[in-house]
N, C-alpha and C positions, 0 to 999 in steps of 0.2 A: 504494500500500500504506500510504500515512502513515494513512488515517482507522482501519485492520486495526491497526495498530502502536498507535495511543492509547487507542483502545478495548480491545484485547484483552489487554496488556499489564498497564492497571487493573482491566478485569473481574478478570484472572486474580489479581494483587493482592488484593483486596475478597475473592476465597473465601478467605483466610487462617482459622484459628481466632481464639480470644478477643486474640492480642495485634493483629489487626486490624481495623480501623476499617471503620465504615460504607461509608465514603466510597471503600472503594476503594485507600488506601493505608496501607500499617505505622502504626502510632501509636509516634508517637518517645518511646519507653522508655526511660530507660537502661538498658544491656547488665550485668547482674551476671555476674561470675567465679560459676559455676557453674551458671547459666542452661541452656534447652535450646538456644537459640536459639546460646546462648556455644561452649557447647563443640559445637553441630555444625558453625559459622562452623570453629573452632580446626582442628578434624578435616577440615573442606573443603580448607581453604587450608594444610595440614600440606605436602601434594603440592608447591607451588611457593613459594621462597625470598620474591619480593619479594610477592606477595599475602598470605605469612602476616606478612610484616615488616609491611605496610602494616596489614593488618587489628591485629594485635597493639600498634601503635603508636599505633591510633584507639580502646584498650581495647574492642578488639572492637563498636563502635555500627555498626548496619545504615551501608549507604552508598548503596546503592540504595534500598531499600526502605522508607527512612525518608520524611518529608512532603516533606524538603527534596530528595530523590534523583528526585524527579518529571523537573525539568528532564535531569537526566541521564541515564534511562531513554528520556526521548524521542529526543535529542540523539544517542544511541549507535545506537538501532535506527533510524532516518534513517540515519543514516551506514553501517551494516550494509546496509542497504535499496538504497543507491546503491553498493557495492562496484562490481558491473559495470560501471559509467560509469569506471571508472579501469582496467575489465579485469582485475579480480581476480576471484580463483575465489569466486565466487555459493556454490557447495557449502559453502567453507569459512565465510563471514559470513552464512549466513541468518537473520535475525531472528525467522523462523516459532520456531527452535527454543526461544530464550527465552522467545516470547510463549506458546506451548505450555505450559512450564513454569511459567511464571506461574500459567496458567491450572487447571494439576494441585496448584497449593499443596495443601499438608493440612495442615501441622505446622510446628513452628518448625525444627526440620531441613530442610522442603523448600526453607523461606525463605532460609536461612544456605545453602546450595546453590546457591538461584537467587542470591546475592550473589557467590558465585565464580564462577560461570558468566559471569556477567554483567563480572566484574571480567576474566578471562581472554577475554572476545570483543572486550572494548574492548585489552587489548596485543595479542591476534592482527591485530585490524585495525590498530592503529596500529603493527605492525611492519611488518606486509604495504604498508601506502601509503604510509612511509615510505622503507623500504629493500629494499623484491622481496617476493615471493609464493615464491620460488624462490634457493637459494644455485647462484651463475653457476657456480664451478668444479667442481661437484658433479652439472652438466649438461653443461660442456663443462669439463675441463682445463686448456685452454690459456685461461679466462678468468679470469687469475688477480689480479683485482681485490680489494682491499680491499672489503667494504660496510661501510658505517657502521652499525653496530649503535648505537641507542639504547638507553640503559641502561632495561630496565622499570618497575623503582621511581621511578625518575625520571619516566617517562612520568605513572605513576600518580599521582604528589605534584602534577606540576602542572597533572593535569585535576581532580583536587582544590581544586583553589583559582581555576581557570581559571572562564572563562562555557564551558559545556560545548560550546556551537555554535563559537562560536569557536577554541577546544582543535583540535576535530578534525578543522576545514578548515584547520587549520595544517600539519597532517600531513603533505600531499602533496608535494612537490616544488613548489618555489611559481618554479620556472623559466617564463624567458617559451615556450621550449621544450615542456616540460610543458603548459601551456594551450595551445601551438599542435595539441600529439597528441590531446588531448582535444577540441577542436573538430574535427578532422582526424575524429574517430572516431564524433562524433557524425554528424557530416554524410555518412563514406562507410553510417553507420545507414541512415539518411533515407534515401539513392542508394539501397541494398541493397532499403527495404523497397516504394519504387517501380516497384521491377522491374531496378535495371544500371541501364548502359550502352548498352543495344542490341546489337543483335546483331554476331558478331565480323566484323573484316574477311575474307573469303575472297581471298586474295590473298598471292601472296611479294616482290612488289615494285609500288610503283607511286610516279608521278613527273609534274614539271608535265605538262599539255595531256592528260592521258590521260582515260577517259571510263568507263561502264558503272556494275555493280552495285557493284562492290568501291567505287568512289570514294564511291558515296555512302552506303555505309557508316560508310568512314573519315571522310565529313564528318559523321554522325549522333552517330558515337559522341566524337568529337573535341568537340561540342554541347553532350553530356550530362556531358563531363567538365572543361565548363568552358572550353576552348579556342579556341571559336569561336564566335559570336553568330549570330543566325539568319540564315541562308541559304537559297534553296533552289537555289544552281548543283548543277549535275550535275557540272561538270567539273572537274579536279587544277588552280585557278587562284594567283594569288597568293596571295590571300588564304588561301585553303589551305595551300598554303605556309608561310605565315608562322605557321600554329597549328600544322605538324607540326614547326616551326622551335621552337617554345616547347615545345613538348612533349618534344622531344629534349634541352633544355635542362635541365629538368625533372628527366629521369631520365638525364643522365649519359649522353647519347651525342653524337657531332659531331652538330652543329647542321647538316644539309646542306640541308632540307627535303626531301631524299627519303626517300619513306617503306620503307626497305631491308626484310631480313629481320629484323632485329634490332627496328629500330624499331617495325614491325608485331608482334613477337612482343609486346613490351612495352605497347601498345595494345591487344591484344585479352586483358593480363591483368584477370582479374573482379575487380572491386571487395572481393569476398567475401576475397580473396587478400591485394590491400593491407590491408585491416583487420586480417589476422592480422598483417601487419608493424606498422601501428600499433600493436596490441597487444604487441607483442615490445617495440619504441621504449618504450613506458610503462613498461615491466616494466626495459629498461634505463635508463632515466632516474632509476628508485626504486634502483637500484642505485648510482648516482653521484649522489644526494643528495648534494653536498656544496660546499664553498666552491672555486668551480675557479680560483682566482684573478683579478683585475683584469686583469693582463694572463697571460694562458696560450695555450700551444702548443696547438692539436687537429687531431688525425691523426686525420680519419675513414678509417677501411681502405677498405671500400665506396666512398669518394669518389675513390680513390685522390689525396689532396690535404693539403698540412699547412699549417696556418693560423695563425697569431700573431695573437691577441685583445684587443683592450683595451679595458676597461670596455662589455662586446658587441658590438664593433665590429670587422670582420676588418681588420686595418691591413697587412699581407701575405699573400696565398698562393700558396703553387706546385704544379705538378703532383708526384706521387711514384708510386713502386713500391713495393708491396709484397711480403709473402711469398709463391712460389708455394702453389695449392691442394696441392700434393703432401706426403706424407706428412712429420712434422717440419718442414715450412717454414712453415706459417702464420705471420703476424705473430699474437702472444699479447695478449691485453687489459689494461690496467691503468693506472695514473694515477702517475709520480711528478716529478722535481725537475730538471731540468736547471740543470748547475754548472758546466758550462767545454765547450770545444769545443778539438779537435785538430788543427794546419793539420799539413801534413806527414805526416798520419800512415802507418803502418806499418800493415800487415795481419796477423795475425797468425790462419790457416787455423784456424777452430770444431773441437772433435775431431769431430764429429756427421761433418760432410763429410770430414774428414781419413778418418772408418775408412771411408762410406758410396760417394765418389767417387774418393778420392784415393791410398787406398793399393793400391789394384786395378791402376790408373793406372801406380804405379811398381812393383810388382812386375813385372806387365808388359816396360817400360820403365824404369831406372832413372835415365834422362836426362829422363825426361818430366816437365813442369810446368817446364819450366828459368828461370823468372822467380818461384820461389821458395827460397828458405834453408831447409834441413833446419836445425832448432834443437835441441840436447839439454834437459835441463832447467834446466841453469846457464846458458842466454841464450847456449850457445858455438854458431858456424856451423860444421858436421859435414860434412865431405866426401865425397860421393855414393859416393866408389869405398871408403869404409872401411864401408857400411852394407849389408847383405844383407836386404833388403827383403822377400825371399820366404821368410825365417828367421821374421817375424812373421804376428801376424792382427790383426784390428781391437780383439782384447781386450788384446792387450800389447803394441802398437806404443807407442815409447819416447819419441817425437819430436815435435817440432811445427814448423809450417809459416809460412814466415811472407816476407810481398811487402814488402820498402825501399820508404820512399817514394818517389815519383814521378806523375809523371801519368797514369800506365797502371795505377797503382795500383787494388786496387779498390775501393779506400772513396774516390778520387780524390786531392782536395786539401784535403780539411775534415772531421771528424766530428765531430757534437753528442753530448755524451756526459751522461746521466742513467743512474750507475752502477746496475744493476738484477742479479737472480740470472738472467737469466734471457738475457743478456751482447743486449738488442737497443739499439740507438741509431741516428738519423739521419745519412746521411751525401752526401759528393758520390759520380757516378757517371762512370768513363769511358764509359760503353754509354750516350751519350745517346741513342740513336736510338729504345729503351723507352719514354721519353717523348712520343713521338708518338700509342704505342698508344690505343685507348680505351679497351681494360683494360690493366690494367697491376699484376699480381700473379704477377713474375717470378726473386723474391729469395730467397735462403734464410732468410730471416725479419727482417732490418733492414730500415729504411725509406731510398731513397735520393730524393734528393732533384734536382728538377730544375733549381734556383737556385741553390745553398748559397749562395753569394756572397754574394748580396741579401738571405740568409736570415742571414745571417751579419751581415751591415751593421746589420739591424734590431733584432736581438737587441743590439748594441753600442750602439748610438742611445741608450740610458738610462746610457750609463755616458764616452763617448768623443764628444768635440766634432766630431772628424774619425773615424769608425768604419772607413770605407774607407781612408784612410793606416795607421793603426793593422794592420789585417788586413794589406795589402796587405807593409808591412815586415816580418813575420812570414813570410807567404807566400813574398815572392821572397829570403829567408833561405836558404830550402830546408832550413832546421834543422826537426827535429821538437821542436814547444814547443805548450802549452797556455796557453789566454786563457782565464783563469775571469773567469763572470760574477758581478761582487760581488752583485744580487738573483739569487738560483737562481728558473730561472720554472719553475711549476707547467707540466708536459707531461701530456696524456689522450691514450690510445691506444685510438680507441674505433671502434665497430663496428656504425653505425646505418643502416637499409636506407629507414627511411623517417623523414623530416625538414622542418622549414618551412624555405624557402630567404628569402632577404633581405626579400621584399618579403611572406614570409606564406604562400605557396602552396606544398601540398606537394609535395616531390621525394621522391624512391624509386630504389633503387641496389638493384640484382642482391647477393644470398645468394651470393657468392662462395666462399663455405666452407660451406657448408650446417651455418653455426649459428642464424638466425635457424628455421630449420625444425625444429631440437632443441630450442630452446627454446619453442617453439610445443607441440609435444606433451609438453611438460612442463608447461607450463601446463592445456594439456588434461585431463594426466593428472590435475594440483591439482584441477578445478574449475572452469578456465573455461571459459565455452561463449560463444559470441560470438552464437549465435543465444537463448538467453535474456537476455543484455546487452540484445538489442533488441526485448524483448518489453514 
């Protein structure tokens, strides 16, 4: 579309009246207070704060449209032109609509028009590649993420002064991540417009030595997705093995080499499918535009895994649980500060579970849950036999619940605490055997952790010679005390299905909460279409 966008753009320029030039573009006039060109510019841009600040700041002189507005006329419908390639809604940045417009000038009104227009497509797109197409918590709730709004006058001052090509590919999330989704999206393009993958496996299990149609399916399509180099065995041999072994790896299942139900569910999903998850990953990534810190915590949910980062580099991770999918459990999205961790600590029962689980429990039974302290509201322990439990309901039960520490405890022996509204934090866990699962989104919405210990040592390692003696003397205290870390590290609690793993190659992790599929048809709804992206 570039040679439609230069051409049609100045044609449409060039039919201006008398204040325009032969050539196709404005003749740079100065702008008079009372002009028509003035007061239709004035009257455009009256509707929005920073375009009429900006225009009224420039005494109203064309910005597009002037001789020197050429480069940035270009510069902007290119970048309008490639919206799709980052997965943005195509409907919302079409270029046709400007060049259109151009092309209908008549008057010095149509032109001060086409300058807002024109000034309003360039912050649309540079909010949209910036920081989402889409506000998260206005899609789902519980993704209650800050975005980085950039301020718009700001945008506008310094594509003002900027080399216009340059300006606008600044825009994007300039993460090594980012570039990895973008390649990820073009190439599952490419795969899509060649036909797949091939056809799926028909099969619910299969395993070394085995033979027939299914195997050599799953050798075809395992082929075309990269996994395996050309063969042409018929049989489940090692070599096979070892690509259903990476592939599992991949997407987040034991590594067994056999190719189970799960495995095979995940092998015969279409291409068409992950793309829409790439496309989600972009859209979150413009979301967390932002500086995650040199060394930062990331809990990908999906991964069920939380990792301590430094200068890009994973320098710990361990396995974790998350919130179950059931209703009020999910773990909630967001980015903030971790300041101190808790040995010893005390549980103190969420009211959510206390009305939801708990108090059912003890009306019931007023003996039941006996490894917790009924609490009033002054911190006093309340003795069972003075409480008539079946006197309440979940709207005005008085009390709280609350586990001493110990080992049986259920936040364990440690919690990492990044005070938040929303009361989630990392902790240890007595129920190791969670840890085994392959999924593992079992909690009422904290994240537990399958290390802490180690998770604990590392976080100390920047502050403490000996990090292990340190903890360990707190620990076997058995006192409840807290160890603030003198740098607070930046913690992301994030929620990505599809991702470049270490060496580059993408990994993809199960919609466990079927958010990435909300935000897919919201995207939809904006504007994108993944089949004009690759047209």
């Amino acid at each position: 579309m570039g040679l439609l966008i230069s051409t049609g753009l100045a044609a449409g320029i060039g039919t201006a009246p008398q204040a325009v030039a032969q050539s196709g573009v404005v003749t740079a006039q100065p702008a008079r207070a009372g002009t028509a060109f003035t007061q239709a510019l004035a009257e455009a841009a009256l509707a929005d704060d920073a375009v009429a600040g900006f225009f009224r700041d420039r005494n109203y002189a064309p910005f597009w449209t002037a001789p020197e507005g050429s480069a940035r006329r270009m510069a902007l419908l290119a970048a309008l032109d490639g919206a799709g390639a980052h997965g943005l809604p195509m409907a919302r940045h079409d270029p046709m609509t400007l060049i259109r417009a151009a092309q209908d000038l008549r008057t010095e009104g149509d032109r001060a028009r086409l300058e807002v227009a024109m000034t309003l497509a360039m912050l649309d797109y540079a909010r949209d590649v910036q920081t989402g197409a889409l506000v998260p918590g206005k899609v789902i709730p519980s993704i209650v993420r800050e975005v980085p709004l950039r301020d718009r006058r700001a945008n506008l001052d310094a594509f003002a002064v900027a080399d216009p090509v340059t300006f606008l590919k600044s825009l994007p999330p300039q993460s090594q991540s980012y570039v990895q989704l973008m390649k990820a999206k073009f190439e599952l393009e490419a795969r899509i417009a060649r036909g797949g993958w091939g056809p799926q496996v028909g099969a619910r299990s299969l395993r070394a030595d085995e033979t027939g149609p299914a195997v050599i399916a799953l050798r075809d399509r395992l082929q075309a997705m990269g996994y395996l180099g050309r063969s042409a065995a018929a049989s489940y041999d090692a070599v096979l093995q070892r690509a259903v072994q990476a592939f599992q790896t991949d997407h987040g299942l034991e590594a067994t080499g056999i190719a189970g139900p799960e495995t095979l569910t995940q092998i015969n999903i279409d291409p068409e499918s992950r793309l829409e998850s790439v496309i989600v990953a972009l859209e979150r990534e413009r979301w967390m535009n932002i500086e995650r810190g040199k060394r930062h915590i990331w809990v990908n949910l999906t991964d069920f895994t939380a990792k301590i980062i430094d200068n890009g580099k994973v320098t710990f991770a361990t396995r974790a649980v998350i919130g179950a999918p059931d209703r009020d459990k999910p773990t909630p999205e967001f980015s903030h500060r971790m300041t101190y961790m808790e040995v010893n600590p005390d549980w103190t029962v969420p009211g959510g579970i206390i009305r939801r689980d708990y108090l059912p429990k003890l009306q019931a039974n007023p003996n039941a849950l006996g490894h917790l302290q009924v609490i009033d509201r002054r911190g006093r322990v309340v003795p069972r036999s003075q409480i008539n439990f079946a006197g309440y309901s979940a709207g005005n039960f008085p009390f709280n619940l609350r586990q001493p520490p110990g080992r049986s405890n259920a936040l364990g022996l440690v919690k990492f605490m990044f005070p938040n509204p929303y009361a989630i934090y990392l902790h240890d866990s007595p129920e190791k055997h969670l840890f085994s699962r392959e999924s593992r989104a079992f909690s009422s919405g904290c994240v537990r952790l399958n290390d802490p210990f180690d998770f604990a040592y590392e976080l100390l390692s920047r502050q403490e010679a000996d990090p292990k003696t340190v903890f360990h003397r707190v620990l076997d205290s058995g006192r409840q005390e807290r160890i603030s870390l003198k740098e607070p590290v930046p913690i992301h609690l994030a929620y990505f299905t599809a991702f470049a793993g270490p060496k580059g190659r993408m990994q993809y992790r199960r919609d466990i909460y079927g958010r990435d599929a909300a935000i897919f048809a919201a995207l939809k709804k904006a504007g994108v279409s993944p089949e004009a992206d690759r047209s």
